[in-house]
C-alpha positions in Angstrom: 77.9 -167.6 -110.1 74.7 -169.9 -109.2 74.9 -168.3 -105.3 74.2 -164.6 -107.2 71.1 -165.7 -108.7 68.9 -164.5 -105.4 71.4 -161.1 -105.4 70.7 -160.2 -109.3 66.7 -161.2 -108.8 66.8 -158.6 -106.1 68.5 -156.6 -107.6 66.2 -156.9 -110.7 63.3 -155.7 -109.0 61.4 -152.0 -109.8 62.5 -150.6 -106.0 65.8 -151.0 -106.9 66.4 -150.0 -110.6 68.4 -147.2 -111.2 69.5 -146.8 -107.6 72.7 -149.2 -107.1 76.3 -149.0 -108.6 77.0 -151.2 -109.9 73.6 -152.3 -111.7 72.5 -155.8 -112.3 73.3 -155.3 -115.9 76.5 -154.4 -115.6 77.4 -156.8 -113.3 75.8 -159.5 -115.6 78.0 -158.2 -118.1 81.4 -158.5 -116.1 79.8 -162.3 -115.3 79.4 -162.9 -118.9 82.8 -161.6 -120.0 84.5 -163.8 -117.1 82.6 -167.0 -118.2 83.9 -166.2 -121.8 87.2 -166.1 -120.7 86.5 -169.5 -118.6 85.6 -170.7 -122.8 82.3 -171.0 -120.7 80.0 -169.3 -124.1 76.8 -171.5 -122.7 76.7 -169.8 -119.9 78.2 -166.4 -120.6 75.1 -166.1 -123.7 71.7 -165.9 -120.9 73.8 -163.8 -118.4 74.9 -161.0 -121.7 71.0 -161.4 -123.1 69.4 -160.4 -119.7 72.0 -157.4 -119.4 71.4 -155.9 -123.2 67.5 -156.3 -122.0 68.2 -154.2 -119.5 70.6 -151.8 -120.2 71.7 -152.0 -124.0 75.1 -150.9 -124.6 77.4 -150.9 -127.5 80.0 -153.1 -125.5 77.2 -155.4 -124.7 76.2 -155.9 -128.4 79.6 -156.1 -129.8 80.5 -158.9 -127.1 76.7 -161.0 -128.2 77.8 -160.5 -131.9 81.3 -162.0 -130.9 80.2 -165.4 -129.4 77.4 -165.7 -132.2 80.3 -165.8 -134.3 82.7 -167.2 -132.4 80.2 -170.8 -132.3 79.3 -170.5 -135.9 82.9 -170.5 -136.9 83.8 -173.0 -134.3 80.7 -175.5 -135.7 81.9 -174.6 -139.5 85.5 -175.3 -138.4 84.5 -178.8 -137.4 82.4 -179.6 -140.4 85.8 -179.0 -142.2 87.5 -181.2 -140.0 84.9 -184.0 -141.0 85.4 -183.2 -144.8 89.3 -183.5 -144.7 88.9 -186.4 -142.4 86.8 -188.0 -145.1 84.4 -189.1 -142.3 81.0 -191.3 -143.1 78.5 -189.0 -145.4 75.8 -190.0 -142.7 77.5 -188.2 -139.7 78.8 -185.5 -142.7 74.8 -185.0 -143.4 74.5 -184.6 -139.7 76.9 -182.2 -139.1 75.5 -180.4 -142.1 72.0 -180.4 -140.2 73.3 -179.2 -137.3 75.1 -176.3 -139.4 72.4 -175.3 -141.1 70.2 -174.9 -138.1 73.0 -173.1 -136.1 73.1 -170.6 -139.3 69.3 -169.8 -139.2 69.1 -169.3 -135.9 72.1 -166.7 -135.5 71.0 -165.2 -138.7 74.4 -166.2 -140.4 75.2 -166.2 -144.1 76.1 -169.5 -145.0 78.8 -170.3 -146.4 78.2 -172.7 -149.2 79.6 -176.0 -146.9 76.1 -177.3 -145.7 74.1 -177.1 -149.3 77.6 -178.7 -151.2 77.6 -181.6 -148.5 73.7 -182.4 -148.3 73.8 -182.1 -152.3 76.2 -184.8 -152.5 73.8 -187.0 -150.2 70.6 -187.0 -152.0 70.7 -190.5 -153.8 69.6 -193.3 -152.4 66.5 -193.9 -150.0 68.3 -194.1 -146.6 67.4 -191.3 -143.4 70.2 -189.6 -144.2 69.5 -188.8 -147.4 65.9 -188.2 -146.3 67.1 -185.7 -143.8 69.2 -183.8 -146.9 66.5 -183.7 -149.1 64.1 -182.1 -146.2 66.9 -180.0 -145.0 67.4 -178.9 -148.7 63.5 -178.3 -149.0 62.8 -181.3 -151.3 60.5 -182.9 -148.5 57.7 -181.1 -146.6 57.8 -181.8 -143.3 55.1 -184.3 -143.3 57.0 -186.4 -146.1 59.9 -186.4 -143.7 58.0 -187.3 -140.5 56.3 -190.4 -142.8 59.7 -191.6 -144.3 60.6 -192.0 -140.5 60.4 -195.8 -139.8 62.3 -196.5 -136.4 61.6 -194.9 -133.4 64.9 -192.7 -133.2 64.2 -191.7 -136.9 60.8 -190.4 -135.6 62.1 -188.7 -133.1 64.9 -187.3 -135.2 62.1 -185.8 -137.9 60.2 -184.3 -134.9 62.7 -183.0 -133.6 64.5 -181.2 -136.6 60.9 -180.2 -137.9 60.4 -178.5 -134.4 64.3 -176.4 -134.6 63.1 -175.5 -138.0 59.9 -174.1 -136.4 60.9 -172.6 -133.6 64.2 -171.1 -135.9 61.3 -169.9 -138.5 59.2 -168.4 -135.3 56.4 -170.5 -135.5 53.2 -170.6 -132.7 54.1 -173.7 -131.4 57.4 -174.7 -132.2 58.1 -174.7 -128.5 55.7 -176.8 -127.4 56.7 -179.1 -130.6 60.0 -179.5 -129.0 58.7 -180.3 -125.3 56.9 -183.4 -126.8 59.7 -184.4 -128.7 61.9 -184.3 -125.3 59.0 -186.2 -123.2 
């Protein structure tokens, strides 16, 4: 689909809106629902997003609110897997993390699995359990960015501070995130 990209930015412009069958939007949309079926959902989300901007349509909507579910059950599902595995309660906090971001950002109810697992990891004076008491809003970010010691730990506060920014729809939270990836 990369060799489209000049053919749908053509097709995107004013002259030609309207006047071809079929439209970019719909052919986005039959793009999106063959990545899906490829279990390609990274690349089927921006190609479904940019056809519901242009053309909204009930199919279109019903297919977004699909994979939004479809990778919030697939992240709880793992989490699960980690809790009947019995894995480490550092990569369980993690997960948990992760979870809880995923949740905000899709506007998903959670479902209970992220606050029992960071409430079980809030003893001690470890990162993990610095990270669970942040993520459970008993740090402020600025308590969480100075319990960071190591580098990766520094990087780890800025970055989860910046999700929870950008998640919350802060001015800045993007730019937040590029310095944490430079």
């Amino acid at each position: 689909f990369d060799a489209s990209a000049a053919v749908l930015a053509l097709a995107d412009q004013e002259a030609y809106r309207g006047r071809l069958e079929p439209s970019a939007a719909q052919i986005r949309q039959l793009m999106a629902g063959i990545e899906l079926r490829h279990g390609q959902v990274g690349r089927a989300r921006p190609l479904l997003a940019k056809a519901l901007e242009q053309e909204p349509t009930v199919w279109g909507y019903t297919m977004l609110g699909t994979i939004e579910r479809q990778v919030g059950n697939a992240a709880r599902a793992a989490l699960q897997t980690g809790l009947e595995a019995e894995v480490d309660g550092d990569d369980l906090v993690y997960g948990a993390l992760w979870l809880m971001l995923l949740e905000a950002d899709l506007g998903q109810t959670p479902d209970g699995k992220v606050d029992r697992i960071l409430g079980e990891h809030l003893q001690g004076d470890g990162w993990t359990t610095q990270l669970a008491r942040w993520a459970r809003g008993e740090l402020e970010d600025a308590a969480l960015t100075a319990a960071a010691r190591t580098y990766s730990q520094k990087t780890e506060a800025s970055f989860y501070v910046s999700m929870r920014a950008r998640i919350a729809g802060r001015a800045g939270a993007d730019s937040m995130l590029d310095q944490v990836a430079s």
